[in-house]
C-alpha positions, 0 to 999 in steps of 0.5 A: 500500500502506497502512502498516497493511499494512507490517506483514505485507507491508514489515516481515515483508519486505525491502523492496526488492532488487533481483535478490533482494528476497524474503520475506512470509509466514514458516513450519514445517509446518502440524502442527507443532510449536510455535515453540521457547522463546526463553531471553531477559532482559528488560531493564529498559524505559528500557535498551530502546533500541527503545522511544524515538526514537534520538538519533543524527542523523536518528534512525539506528539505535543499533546499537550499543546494540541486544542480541539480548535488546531484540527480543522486548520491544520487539516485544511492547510496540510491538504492544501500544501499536499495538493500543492507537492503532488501538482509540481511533481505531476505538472513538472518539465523534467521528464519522470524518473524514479527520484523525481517522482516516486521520492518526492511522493514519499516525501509529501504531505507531512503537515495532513500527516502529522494531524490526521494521525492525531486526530484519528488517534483521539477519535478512537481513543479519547473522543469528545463532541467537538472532535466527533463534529470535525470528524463529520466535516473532515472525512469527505474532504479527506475522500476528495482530496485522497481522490483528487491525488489518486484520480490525477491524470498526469501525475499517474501518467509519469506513474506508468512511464516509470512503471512501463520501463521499471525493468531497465532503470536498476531499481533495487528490490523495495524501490522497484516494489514501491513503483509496482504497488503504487501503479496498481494501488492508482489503478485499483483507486480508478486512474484509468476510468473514463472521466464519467466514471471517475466522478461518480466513483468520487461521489460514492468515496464521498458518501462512503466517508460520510456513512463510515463516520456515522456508523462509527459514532453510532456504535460508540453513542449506542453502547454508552445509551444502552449501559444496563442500569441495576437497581440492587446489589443482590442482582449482581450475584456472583461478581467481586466487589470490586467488579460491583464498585465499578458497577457503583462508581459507574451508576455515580458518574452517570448521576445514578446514586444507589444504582449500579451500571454494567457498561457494553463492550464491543462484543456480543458476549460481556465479560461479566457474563461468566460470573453473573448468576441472575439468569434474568439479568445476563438475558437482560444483558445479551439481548441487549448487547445483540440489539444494538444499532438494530433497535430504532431510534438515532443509532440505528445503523441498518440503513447507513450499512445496507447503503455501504454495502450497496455503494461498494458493490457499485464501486467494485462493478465501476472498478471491474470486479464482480463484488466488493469481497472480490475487489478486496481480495485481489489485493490481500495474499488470499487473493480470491473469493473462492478461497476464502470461501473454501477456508471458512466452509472447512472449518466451518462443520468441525467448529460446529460441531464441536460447540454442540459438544460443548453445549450437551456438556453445558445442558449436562451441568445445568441438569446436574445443579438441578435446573430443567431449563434448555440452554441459551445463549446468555447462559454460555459463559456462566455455565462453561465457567463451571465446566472449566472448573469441574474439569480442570479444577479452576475458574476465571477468577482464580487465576486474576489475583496473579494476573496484575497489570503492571505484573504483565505489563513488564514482568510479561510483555517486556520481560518476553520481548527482553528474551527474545529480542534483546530490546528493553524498556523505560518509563518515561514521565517527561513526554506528554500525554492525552489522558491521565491514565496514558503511558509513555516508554522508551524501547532500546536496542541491545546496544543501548541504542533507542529503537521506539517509543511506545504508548500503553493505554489500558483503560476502557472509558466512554471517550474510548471506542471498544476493543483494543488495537495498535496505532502508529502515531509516526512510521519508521523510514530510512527515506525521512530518517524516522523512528516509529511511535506506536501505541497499544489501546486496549480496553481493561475495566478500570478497578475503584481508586485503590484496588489492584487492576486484575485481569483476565486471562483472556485480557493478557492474551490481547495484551501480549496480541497488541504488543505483537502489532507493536513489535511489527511497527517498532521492528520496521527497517525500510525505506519508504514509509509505505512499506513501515511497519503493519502496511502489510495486506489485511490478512497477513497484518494479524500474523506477526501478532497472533505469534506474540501471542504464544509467549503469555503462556510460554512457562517461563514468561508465565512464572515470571509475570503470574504472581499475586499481586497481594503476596507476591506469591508465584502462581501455583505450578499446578494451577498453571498446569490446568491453566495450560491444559484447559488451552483447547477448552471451548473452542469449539463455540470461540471459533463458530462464533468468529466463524459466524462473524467473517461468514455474514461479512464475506455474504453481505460483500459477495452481493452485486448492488442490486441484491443487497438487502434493505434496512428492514431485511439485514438481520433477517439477512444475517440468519439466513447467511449463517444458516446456508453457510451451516454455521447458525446455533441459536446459543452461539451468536455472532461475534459481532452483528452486522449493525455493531461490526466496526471492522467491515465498517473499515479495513476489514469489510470483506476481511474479518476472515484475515484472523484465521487465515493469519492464524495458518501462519502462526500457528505453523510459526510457533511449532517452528520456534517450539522445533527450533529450540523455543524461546531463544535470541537466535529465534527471536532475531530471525523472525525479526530480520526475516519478517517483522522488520520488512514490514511491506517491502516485500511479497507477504508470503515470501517474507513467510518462506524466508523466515519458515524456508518452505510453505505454510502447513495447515494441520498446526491450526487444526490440531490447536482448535481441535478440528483435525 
């Protein structure tokens, strides 16, 4: 992906994310109504802090400089000044070359640059009303500018001249790389239609920005409206007290004295979901929750999706492909929709079936406690939990008084990247940040040398979108002689003011994912900023993260980091024996219901514009999708409905499949390193100089055979799910 196409695809997304990564193209319905006036001060151009290079080490982010009132300004000016760049280097006499073209190309736009990435940051991370009604007016000018680039006829002209004669001007590899991805990246964006054709397929970028906008602010108002209320404290059986003193701090910060609030998260199951024992309320809950933007009312999100869906359809016919799923997955290393079509459909029957085997146990136990009630879907959680318990001996809420945040955080995330890279960490307490609870390190080479800086926010918050992600505030290049600025965003309850933060396991899992995005941005040793770091296809950017994943059970990290948090007391060596054993535990119904979700993903982007379903039909739609797909169990939802699906709302429409293609090549990636001597500097190294450092300098899967020397083997996966 070119850097050019950073703009409507990485700048009007967070890159990145990890079980969440999420939106492109943002939106209001198509007769709408126009964005509202944002009331904004100018200020003065040498107070814009976006408009110069920051002077903080390493050119962090000023944060603490940055008002509400610098973004529409710098917006503006850093789309001027780029169109500015591009029109002297397409309008120049000079006869096209590599340097005179493809370099000042990489070279352009740094003021929209510097702003979008801040900008896109906070709207995800730290939102608030202004910067929601910025976000409305800004993202179809950045659809037109990003088309007014790309849809450029004369500078795509001295594009092709290069592209034409790139065999005799001796390129080396990522340069020769950067001009074939950015010819085809122009063409996929339109540079060859008819002028006719170019207009309309701005006008539906146009209408595509401004619906993703809305569907996302929807999402994050919707989950905030339908927060469940709890009266009395007897209803929340089953929870720690600090769990309901959350509950209690959140019912106050809503004016709710005496009350107590559960807030959503982003899934369709809720965390609290596998300790709650009123079965009323956990039904009350997930109906809830499964309800969202499907309900009525002005976060409804049917329409806004039914019409996205429609209009990329559109666009992918205009481009000259059959659908939207088989535009987008020309460009990722799947490359067709048959076989993502044929990956899901042979995982699909063994994931069923396996979770059926899972619910006549869960049915088994109800029976067992003396219940006659058939089991639903809301009693998933709650009744596994037991099963868990009954089987291996422990539950969830064993394990979180020795899964303390800052015990995982550096005696596990770091501590493990210590191991296996070399690389360490410092906290550093003179770098600004956005929000009370931010964390800024700096990372180090083995020599001493700085590598990174790394920005940890754990919190969930109502500022904050669900899920948890990375984002790189700056990209590594050699051409602009930068270092990279990453982030990790995640979404951990926040305990009452005094209590330890305990996580779960599953929490620890995506913390050690997202610091594998981390690792990928802060590892990058390229070039050209459109190859740093996570620039990499859709389903090949999980890989390197999912890997990390392996190390927060590796037994050495695991003793290193699973201590209580009151005692310091290492875990039992038998728990973490059950902990370890219980790895395969559930999976039948955590990949049906991922399954489910990149199931109705790739039905609905597999539909030609005039069979997409209408508002009033797209639940209905979904259901159907999951029961022709052999994939509909009424007690295992989706893990996302179509109406709360913020990845296909962005980089990941027609790609929520990528998880589990990525995880081919993980999985097969950790039975290498487990092969090749486990947890050592000499494997770690060569993951990083084969793979991780390359970023998207080269082919994806080549960057795979470097690293493994041969081609991925499926039967790992299969064995780790229980599916062989």
């Amino acid at each position: 992906m070119t850097k050019k196409l950073c703009i409507p695809l990485l700048l009007l997304t967070l890159t990145s994310c990890s079980n969440d990564m999420a939106t492109e193209e943002q939106a209001v319905t198509p007769a709408a109504e126009a964005s509202p006036e944002v009331t904004r001060t100018v200020p003065p151009e040498n107070t814009n802090p976006f408009f110069t290079e920051s002077p903080l080490f390493m050119q962090y982010p000023p944060f603490d400089q940055i008002e509400d009132e610098h973004y529409l300004p710098a917006f503006e000016a850093g789309m001027a000044e780029e169109l500015d760049e591009i029109a002297a280097i397409a309008n120049q006499a000079a006869a096209p070359s590599f340097e005179n073209t493809f370099l000042p190309m990489e070279l352009s736009g740094r003021t929209l640059e510097r702003v979008a990435s801040v900008f896109y940051g906070l709207i995800s991370a730290h939102t608030n009303d202004t910067l929601d009604e910025i976000q409305v007016e800004v993202a179809p000018l950045l659809s037109a500018h990003s088309d007014e680039i790309l849809l450029n006829a004369a500078l795509f002209e001295r594009i092709k001249t290069i592209y034409d004669n790139r065999a005799s001007l001796g390129l080396d590899a990522e340069s020769l790389r950067l001009v074939e991805e950015t010819h085809r990246n122009f063409v996929r964006a339109g540079a060859e239609l008819s002028d006719e054709d170019k207009e309309r397929l701005r006008a539906i970028n146009t209408e595509l920005a401004e619906l993703s906008t809305s569907f996302s602010q929807n999402v994050l108002d919707e989950v905030n409206d339908v927060a469940i209320v709890v009266d009395t404290v007897e209803e929340l059986a089953g929870l720690t007290e600090a769990e309901i003193q959350s509950a209690a701090d959140a019912a106050e910060a809503r004016d709710l004295p005496g009350k107590f609030v559960i807030p959503m998260l982003n899934t369709t199951q809720q965390p609290m979901m596998a300790s709650l024992e009123n079965r009323a309320l956990r039904q009350r809950i997930l109906e809830t929750s499964m309800a969202r933007g499907s309900r009525g009312g002005e976060y409804d999100n049917r329409a806004i999706l039914s019409r996205t869906a429609q209009l990329r359809s559109e666009r992918a016919r205009l481009l000259g492909y059959a659908t939207h799923a088989d535009y987008i997955l020309d460009d990722q290393t799947a490359r067709t929709v048959d076989a993502v079509n044929e990956r899901l459909a042979s995982l699909t029957p063994p994931a069923v079936e396996n979770a059926q085997r899972e619910a006549a146990d869960l049915q088994a136990m109800i029976e067992t406690e003396g219940d006659d009630f058939e089991l639903a879907a809301w009693d998933w959680d709650f009744y596994s939990e037991k099963v868990r318990q009954e089987r291996y001996a422990f539950d969830g809420a064993e394990l979180r008084p020795y899964l303390e945040l800052d015990s995982v955080l550096i005696d596990g995330v770091f501590w493990a990247a210590t191991q296996i890279y070399g690389i360490t960490f410092e906290e550093r307490f003179d770098l600004p940040v956005y929000q009370e609870d931010v964390r800024v390190f700096e990372v180090f080479e083995e020599d001493g040398s700085t590598l990174s800086l790394f920005i940890f926010d754990p919190y969930a918050r109502e500022s904050k979108r669900g899920g948890a992600w990375m984002r790189a505030y700056i990209s590594q290049s050699h051409l602009e002689d930068q270092l990279s600025v990453v982030a990790n965003h995640l979404n951990i309850t926040r305990p009452p003011e005094g209590e330890p933060t305990l996580l779960t396991f599953d929490e620890v899992t995506t913390a050690f994912h997202e610091f594998g995005h981390a690792l990928h941005g802060m590892f990058s040793n390229v070039t050209y900023p459109s190859f740093a770091g996570t620039r990499v296809p859709r389903d090949f950017v999980e890989y390197p993260s999912q890997v990390n994943e392996m190390w927060s059970t590796w037994p050495e990290v695991l003793a290193n980091y699973a201590k209580h948090y009151d005692t310091g007391e290492a875990m039992p060596q038998e728990l973490l024996d059950r902990v370890l054993a219980a790895e395969q535990f559930n999976q039948g119904y955590a990949t049906t219901e991922y399954l489910a979700a990149s199931l109705t993903d790739q039905a609905l982007h597999q539909l030609g514009p005039d069979a997409i379903p209408p508002a009033d039909e797209l639940m209905q739609f979904e259901t159907d999708a999951l029961e022709a797909a052999g994939a509909y169990i009424a007690t295992v939802p989706p893990r996302y409905r179509l109406t709360y699906f913020s990845h296909i709302m962005g980089g990941y429409s027609a790609g929520y499949y990528s998880y589990i293609w990525s995880e081919v090549l993980d999985a097969d990636t950790v039975e290498w390193i487990k092969e090749n001597g486990g947890m050592t500097r000499e494997n770690g190294q060569h993951f990083r100089d084969t793979l991780l450092s390359r970023g998207g300098s080269a082919e994806a899967m080549s960057l795979f055979r470097d690293f493994a020397g041969r081609e991925p083997n499926v039967e790992p996966l299969l064995l780790r799910r229980g599916l062989n």
